[in-house]
N, C-alpha and C positions, 0 to 999 in steps of 0.2 A: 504494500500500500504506500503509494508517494503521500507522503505527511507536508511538502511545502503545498505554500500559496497557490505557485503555476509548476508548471515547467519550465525551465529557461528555454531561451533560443537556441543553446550550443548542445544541451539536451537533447533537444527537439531536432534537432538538424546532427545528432550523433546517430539517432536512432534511423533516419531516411537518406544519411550520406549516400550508400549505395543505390539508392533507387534514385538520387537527382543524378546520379552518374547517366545511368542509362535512361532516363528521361529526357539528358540532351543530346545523346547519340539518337533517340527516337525522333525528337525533334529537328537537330541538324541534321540528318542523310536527306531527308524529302527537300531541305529548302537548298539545300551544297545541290540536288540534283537540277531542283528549277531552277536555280540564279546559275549555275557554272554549266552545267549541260546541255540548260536551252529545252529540260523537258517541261516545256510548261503547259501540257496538258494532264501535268501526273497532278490533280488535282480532282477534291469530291466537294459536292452543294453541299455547306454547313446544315440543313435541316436534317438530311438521315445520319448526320455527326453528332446532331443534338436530340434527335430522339431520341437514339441508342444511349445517350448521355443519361437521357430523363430517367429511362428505365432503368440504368446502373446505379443515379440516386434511388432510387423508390427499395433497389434492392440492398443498398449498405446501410440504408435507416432500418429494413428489416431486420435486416442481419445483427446490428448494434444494440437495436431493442431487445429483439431474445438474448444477446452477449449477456447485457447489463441485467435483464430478469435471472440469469444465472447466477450471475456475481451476488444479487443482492439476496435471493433465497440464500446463495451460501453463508454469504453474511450474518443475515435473521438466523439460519442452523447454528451459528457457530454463540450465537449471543444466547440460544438458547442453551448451550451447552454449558453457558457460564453461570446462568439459572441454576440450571439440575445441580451442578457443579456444587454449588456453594446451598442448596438445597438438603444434599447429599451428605456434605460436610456435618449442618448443625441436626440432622434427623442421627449422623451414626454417634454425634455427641449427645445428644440428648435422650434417645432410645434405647442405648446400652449402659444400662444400670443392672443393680443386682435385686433391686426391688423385687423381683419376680419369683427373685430361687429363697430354694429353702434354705441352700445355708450363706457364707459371705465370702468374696472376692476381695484379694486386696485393691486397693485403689490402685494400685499403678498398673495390674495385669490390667482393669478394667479400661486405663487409660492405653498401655499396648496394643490391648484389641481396637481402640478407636484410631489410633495410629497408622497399624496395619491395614486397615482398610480405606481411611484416608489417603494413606500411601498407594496403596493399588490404585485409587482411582486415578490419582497421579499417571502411575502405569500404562494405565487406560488412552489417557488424554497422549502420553508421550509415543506409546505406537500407533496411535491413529494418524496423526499428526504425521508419521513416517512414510506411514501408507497411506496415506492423502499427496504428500510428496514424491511417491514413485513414479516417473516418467512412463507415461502410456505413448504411443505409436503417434499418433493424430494428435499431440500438443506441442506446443510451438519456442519451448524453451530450449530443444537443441539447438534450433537457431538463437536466437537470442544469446547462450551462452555462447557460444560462438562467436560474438562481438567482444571484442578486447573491452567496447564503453563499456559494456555491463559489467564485466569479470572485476571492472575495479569501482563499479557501484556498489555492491551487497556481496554478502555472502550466506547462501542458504544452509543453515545447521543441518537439518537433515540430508542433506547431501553428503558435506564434507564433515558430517558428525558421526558415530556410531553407536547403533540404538541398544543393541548390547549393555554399555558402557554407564548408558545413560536409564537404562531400565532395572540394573542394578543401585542404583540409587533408592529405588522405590522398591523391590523384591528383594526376599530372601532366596538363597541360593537352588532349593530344592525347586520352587515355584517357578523361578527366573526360567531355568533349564527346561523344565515343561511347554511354557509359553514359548518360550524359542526355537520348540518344535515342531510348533502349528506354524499354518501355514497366514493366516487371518487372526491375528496376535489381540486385537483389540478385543474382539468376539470373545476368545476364551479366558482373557481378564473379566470379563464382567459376568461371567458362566463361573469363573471361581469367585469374586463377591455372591452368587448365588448361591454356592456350596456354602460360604462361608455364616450367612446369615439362617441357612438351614442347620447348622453347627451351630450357632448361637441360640436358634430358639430349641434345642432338643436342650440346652442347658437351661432353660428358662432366662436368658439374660434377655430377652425378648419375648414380648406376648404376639396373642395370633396378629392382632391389629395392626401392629408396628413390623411386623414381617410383611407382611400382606402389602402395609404402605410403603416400606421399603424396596418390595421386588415390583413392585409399581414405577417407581423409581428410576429402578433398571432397564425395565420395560422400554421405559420414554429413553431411557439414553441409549438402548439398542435402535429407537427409532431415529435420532437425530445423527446416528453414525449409519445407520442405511440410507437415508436421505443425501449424508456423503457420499457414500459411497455411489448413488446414483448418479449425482453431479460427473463426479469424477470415473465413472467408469462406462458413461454414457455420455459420447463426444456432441457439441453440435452436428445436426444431421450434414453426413459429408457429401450428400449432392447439392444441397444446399451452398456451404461452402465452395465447392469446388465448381460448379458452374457460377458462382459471383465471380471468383477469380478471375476463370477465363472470359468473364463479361467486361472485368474490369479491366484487364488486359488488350481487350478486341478494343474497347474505347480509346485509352489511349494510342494506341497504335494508328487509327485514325483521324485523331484529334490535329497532329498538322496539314495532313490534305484536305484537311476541310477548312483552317485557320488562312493556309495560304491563297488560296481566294480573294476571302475576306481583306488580307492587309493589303492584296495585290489592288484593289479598289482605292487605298489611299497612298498609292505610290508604288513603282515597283520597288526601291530599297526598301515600302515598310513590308515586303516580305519576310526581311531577318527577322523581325518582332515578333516572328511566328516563335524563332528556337525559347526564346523566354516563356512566352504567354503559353506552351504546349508546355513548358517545363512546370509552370504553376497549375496549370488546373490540371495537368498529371498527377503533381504532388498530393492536391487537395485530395483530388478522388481515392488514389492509393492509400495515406496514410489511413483515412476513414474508415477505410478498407482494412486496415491493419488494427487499427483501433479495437474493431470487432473482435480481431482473431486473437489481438493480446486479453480482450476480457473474459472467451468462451470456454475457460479453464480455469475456474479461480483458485485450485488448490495446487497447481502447479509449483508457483513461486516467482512468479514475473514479479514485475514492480508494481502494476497496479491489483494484486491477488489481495486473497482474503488475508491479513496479518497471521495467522494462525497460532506462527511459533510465539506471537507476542501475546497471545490471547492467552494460550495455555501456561505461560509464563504468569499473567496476571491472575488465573484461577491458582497457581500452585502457592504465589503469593498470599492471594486470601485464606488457603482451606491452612497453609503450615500458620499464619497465624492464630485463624482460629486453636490450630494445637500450641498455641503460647510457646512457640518456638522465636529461638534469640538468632539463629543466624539462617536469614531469609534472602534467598537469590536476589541481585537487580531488578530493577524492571528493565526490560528491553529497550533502547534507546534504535531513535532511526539513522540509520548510516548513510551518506549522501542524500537524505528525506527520503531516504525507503525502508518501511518495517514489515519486515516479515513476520 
């Protein structure tokens, strides 16, 4: 998520350098042809330039709308997970008590048990998070990485992290091992909170009610990580996609023999004015164009994605205070105004 104001200029023209390159090669061959070769019939009527134009708008507004309706259900999922989250947290403090049994628990095992499973959910949040991050076929950050700009904008955790390393902070050893050997790591964290609270209420440290409302609970937060998982394992529809492309493409490719016309009516030199004015309304259309494709994956880790790593950082923040804990991670800071 970019956290400045705008984007700069040098931003903005880092991220389409290469596409104004070949913008003015599309634009210069047609007009080097009419003005140096004398073919000045390689020329089209700006009106079938500009319907095919109309239609290429009507379809990158589409395109951007559904982009942005992705991005923002993810977002709304993700805010609700900060809900449950901290839900979760004051239900496994307040719910496990020893009121229920017959005989008495010391306070601190009682406090252990709320730990441990605070911590798990920790777990929870930190392999989803990994696996919301895995690069699928159809999304657009191998390009992206790819650009030397970005490589020295952000750096995404779960990439160059390991979840390992990092899931052992939250599990114990016997558990960790288990869960590292599924294949869908998030799912059987919350399948072992489920074991765990059925181990609780056979102790009575839990009544039926408070089990019931807890696996309830769980329930909701199996739904808003399938809701991820749908996001992300269901691409924008790619004819969709891939016929905008080559719409966008067919546009500008025709965009100067329809311009050259046009200048040629105020002058034959204001032909050159073609190589500029093809280069800007190529840019426009394309970036727009790209606009899209950068939003239609929000858990990826592009610049404008969901924050994720910063979210789950901000829930592990709340739930260890809630356990009156004295040394509590940073909060996530934006690195060039991007936070992941």
């Amino acid at each position: 998520m970019h956290t400045g104001r705008t984007y700069t200029l040098i931003e903005t023209i880092g991220w389409t350098k290469r596409y104004i390159l070949i913008f003015i090669v599309i634009g210069a061959v047609p007009v080097l042809i009419h003005q140096i070769l004398g073919y000045e019939w390689l020329v089209i009527p700006w009106l079938p330039v500009a319907l095919i134009g109309t239609a290429v708008a009507f379809l990158i507004g589409f395109k951007n709308s559904a982009s942005y309706d992705r991005m923002w259900e993810a977002r709304k999922i993700w805010g609700e997970i900060i809900n449950l989250s901290r839900a979760w947290a004051i239900k496994v403090k307040g719910y496990i008590t020893t009121e229920f049994m017959d005989g008495e628990l010391p306070e601190e095992e009682i406090k252990s048990i709320q730990k441990k499973m605070i911590y798990r959910h920790l777990a929870w949040l930190t392999a989803l998070r990994f696996q919301l991050r895995t690069p699928r076929d159809w999304e657009s950050m191998v390009n992206v990485c790819a650009d030397i700009h970005y490589q020295r904008s952000y750096e995404i955790q779960e990439v160059t992290g390991n979840l390992e390393a990092e899931l052992r902070n939250f599990l114990e050893e016997g558990e960790l091992k288990k869960i590292l050997s599924k294949d869908n790591r998030a799912t059987h964290i919350v399948a072992s909170q489920s074991e765990e609270l059925k181990r609780l209420r056979h102790l009575n440290l839990i009544e039926d009610f408070r089990h019931i409302d807890m696996q309830n609970l769980l329930d909701k937060l199996y739904e808003q990580q399938g809701k991820s998982e749908r996001i992300k394992n269901f691409p924008y529809p790619r004819q969709f996609a891939t016929m905008n492309l080559f719409f966008v493409w067919i546009f500008i490719s025709l965009i100067p023999f329809g311009m050259i016309q046009e200048f040629e009516k105020l002058g034959h030199n204001f032909v050159w004015a073609t190589i500029p004015f093809t280069v800007l309304v190529s840019w426009v259309f394309h970036t727009m164009e790209r606009i899209g494709e950068a939003s239609e994956n929000p858990f990826e880790g592009g610049p404008n994605d969901v924050p994720i790593t910063a979210l789950a950082r901000t829930i592990e923040i709340d739930l260890r205070e809630m356990l009156d804990e004295t040394e509590i991670p940073a909060k996530l800071e934006p690195k060039n105004n991007i936070l992941l």
